[in-house]
C-alpha positions as CSV (number, residue, x, y, z in Angstrom):
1,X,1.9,-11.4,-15.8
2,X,0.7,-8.4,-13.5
3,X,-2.6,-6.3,-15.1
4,X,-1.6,-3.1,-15.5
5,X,-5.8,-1.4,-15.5
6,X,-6.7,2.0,-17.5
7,X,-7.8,4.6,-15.9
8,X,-7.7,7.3,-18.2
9,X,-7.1,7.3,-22.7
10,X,-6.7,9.5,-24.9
11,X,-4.8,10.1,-28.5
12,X,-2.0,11.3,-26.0
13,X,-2.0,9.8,-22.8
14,X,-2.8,7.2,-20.5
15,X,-3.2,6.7,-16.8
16,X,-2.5,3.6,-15.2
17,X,-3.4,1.7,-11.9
18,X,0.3,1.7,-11.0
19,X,0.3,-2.1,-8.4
20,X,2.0,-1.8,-5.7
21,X,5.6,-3.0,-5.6
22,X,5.9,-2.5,-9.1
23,X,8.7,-0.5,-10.0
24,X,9.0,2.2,-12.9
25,X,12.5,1.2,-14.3
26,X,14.3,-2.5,-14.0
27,X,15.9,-2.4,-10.6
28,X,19.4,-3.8,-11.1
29,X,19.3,-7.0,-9.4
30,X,16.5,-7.5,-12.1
31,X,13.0,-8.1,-11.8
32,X,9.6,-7.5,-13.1
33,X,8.8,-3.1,-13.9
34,X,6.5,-1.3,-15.8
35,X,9.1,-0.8,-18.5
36,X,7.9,-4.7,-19.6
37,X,5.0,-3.8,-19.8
38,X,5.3,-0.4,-22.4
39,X,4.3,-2.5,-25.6
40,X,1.6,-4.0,-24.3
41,X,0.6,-0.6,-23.4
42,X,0.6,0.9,-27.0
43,X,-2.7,-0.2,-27.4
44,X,-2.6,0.0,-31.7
45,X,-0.4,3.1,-31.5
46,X,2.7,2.8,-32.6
47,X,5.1,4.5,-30.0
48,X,4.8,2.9,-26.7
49,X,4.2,5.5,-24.3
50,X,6.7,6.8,-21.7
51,X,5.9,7.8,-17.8
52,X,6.1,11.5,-17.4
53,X,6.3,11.5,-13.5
54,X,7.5,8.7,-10.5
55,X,5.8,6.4,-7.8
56,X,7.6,5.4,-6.1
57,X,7.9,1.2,-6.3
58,X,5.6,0.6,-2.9
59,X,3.3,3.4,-3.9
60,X,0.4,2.3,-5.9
61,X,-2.1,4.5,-8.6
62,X,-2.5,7.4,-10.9
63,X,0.6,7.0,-13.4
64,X,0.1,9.6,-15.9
65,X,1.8,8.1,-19.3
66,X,2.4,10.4,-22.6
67,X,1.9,8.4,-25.9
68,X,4.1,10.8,-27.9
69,X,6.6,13.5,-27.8
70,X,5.3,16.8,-28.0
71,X,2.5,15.2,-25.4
72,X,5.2,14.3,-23.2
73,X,6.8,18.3,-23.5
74,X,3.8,20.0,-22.8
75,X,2.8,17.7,-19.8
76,X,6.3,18.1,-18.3
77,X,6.0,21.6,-18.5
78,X,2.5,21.2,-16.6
79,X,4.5,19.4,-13.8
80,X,7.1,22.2,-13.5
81,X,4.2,24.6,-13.9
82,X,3.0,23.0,-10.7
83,X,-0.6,22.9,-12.8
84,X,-1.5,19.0,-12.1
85,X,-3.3,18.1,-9.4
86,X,-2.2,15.3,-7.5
87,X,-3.9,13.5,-4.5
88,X,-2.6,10.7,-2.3
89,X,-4.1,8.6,0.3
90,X,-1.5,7.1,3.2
91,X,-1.9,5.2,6.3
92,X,-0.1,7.0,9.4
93,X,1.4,4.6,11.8
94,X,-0.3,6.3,14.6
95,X,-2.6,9.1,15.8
96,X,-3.1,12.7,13.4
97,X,-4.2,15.3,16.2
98,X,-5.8,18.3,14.1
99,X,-7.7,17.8,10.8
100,X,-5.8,19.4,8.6
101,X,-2.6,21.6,7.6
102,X,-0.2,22.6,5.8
103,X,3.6,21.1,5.8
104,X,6.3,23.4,4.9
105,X,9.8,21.7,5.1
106,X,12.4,22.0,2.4
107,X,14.4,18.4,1.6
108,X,18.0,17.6,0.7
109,X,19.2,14.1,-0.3
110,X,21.9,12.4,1.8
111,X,23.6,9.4,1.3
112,X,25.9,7.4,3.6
113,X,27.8,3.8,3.1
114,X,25.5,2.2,5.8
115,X,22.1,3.4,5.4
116,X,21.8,4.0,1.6
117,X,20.2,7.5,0.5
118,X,17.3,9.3,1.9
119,X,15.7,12.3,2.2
120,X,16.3,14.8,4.9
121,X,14.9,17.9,6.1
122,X,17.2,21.1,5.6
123,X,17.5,24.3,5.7
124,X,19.1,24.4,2.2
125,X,17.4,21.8,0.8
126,X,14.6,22.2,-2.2
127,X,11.3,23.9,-0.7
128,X,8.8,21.3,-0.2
129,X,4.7,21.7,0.3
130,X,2.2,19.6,1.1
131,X,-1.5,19.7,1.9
132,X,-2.7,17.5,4.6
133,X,-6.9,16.6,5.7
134,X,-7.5,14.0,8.5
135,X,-10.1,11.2,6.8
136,X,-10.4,8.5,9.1
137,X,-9.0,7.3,12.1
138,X,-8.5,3.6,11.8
139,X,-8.7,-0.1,13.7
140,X,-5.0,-0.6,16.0
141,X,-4.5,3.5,16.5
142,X,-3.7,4.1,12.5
143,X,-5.1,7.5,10.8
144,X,-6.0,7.8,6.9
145,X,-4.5,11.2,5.9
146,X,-5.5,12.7,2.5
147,X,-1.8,14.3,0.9
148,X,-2.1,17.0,-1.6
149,X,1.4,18.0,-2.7
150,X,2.2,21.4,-3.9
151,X,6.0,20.4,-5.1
152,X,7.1,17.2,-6.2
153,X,10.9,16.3,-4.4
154,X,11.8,12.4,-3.6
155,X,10.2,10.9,-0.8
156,X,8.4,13.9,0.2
157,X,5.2,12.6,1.5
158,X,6.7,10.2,3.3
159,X,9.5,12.6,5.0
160,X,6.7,15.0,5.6
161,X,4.2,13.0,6.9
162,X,7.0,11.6,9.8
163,X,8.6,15.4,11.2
164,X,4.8,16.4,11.4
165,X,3.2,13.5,12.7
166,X,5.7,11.8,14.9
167,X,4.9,8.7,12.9
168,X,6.0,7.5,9.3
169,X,3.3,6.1,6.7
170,X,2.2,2.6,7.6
171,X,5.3,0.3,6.7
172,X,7.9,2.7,5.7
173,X,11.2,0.6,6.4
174,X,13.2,3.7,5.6
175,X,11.9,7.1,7.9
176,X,9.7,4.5,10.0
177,X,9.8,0.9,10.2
178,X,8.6,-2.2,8.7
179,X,5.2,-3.8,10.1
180,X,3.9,-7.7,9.9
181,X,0.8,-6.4,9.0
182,X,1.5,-5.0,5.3
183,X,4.0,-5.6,3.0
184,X,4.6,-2.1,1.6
185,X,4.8,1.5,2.6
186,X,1.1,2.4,2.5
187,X,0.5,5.0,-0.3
188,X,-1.6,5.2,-2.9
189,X,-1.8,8.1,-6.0
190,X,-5.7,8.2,-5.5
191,X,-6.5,10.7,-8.2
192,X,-5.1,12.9,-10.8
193,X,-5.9,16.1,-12.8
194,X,-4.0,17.5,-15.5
195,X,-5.8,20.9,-17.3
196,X,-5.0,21.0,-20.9
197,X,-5.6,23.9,-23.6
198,X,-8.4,23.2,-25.9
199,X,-8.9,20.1,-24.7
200,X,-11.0,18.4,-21.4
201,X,-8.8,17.9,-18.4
202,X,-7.3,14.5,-17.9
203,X,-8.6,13.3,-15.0
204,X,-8.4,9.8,-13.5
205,X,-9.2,8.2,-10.0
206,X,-7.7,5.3,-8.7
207,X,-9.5,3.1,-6.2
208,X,-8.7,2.7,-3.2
209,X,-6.8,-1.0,-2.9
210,X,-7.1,-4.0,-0.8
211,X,-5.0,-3.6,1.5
212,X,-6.2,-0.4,2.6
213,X,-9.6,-2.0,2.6
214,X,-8.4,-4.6,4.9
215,X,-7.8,-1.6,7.4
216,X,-11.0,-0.6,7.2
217,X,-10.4,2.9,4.9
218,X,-12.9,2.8,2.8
């Protein structure tokens, strides 16, 4: 059974270590998800407690996790409110020239019967922001770039980070391409924060994981 660690608890959340390759909901050719692992989750309280945002399944980290209703209103009106503060780490499959920047490029979903769906950039799709810092450059000509999304569409790290790089994230079979040396897209929700009223800021920080490690970003 995969360990699901705490990073964060409270009377009304949780954040979780989301593993990698782990997805939210049941896939429908079945599998393991984190929706088997809910109960377990309740920890004594009596709801199980329900994911207020996505990961994507490759993307591992923050999962912020509301253990009852009215926790789960106010903290999706915290997302729309574009008030948490969300920070990824990603392996780019190739050189980052400046050391930072901003990536402005709104994103529409297509789907077609060959390749699936996936996210494009268009005109006329949702806006789309996101914050960029150069961290490392890496062993075999692979950067560490630090994502800070502004807005929160589908894929948008990962479409972003290929129109302004010229390279995908690390692994990305789907705007890049698959690589023997990992087995996911590399991703990972490093840290979250999440003001609240009257109360001290959930905050949570996930560390970094092995396989990032292994390329030497630590």
């Amino acid at each position: 059974m995969t360990h699901i660690p705490i990073l964060f608890e409270d009377g009304e959340s949780l954040v979780i270590n989301k593993p990698a390759g782990l997805p939210i909901e049941t896939p429908r050719k079945g599998g393991p998800a984190l929706s088997d692992h809910l109960e377990e989750l309740k920890l004594g309280f009596q709801r199980a407690p329900v994911p207020v945002h996505r990961l994507d399944t490759d993307t591992s980290g923050c999962l912020l996790l509301a253990r009852n209703p009215k926790a789960l209103k106010r903290f999706n009106a915290a997302f729309e409110a574009k008030t948490v503060s969300k920070t990824y780490l990603g392996i780019v499959a190739g050189p980052v020239e400046e050391d930072e920047g901003t990536i402005d490029l709104a994103l529409s979903k297509i789907s077609s019967e060959a390749k699936g769906w996936r996210m494009i950039v268009a005109k006329k799709g949702k806006p789309s922001v996101t914050h960029w810092t150069k961290r490392k450059e890496l062993q075999g000509g692979l950067t560490l770039v630090e994502f800070r999304p502004e807005t929160g569409r589908t894929h948008q790290i990962r479409v972003h980070a290929e129109h302004a790089f010229g390279n995908s994230l690390l692994g990305d079979p789907v705007y890049g391409k698959k690589d023997s040396r990992v087995r996911r897209t590399m991703l990972h929700a490093s840290a979250l924060v999440m003001p609240r009223d009257g109360k001290p800021d959930i905050v949570a920080e996930a560390p970094l994981p092995a396989d990032f490690e292994a390329f030497g970003a630590g």
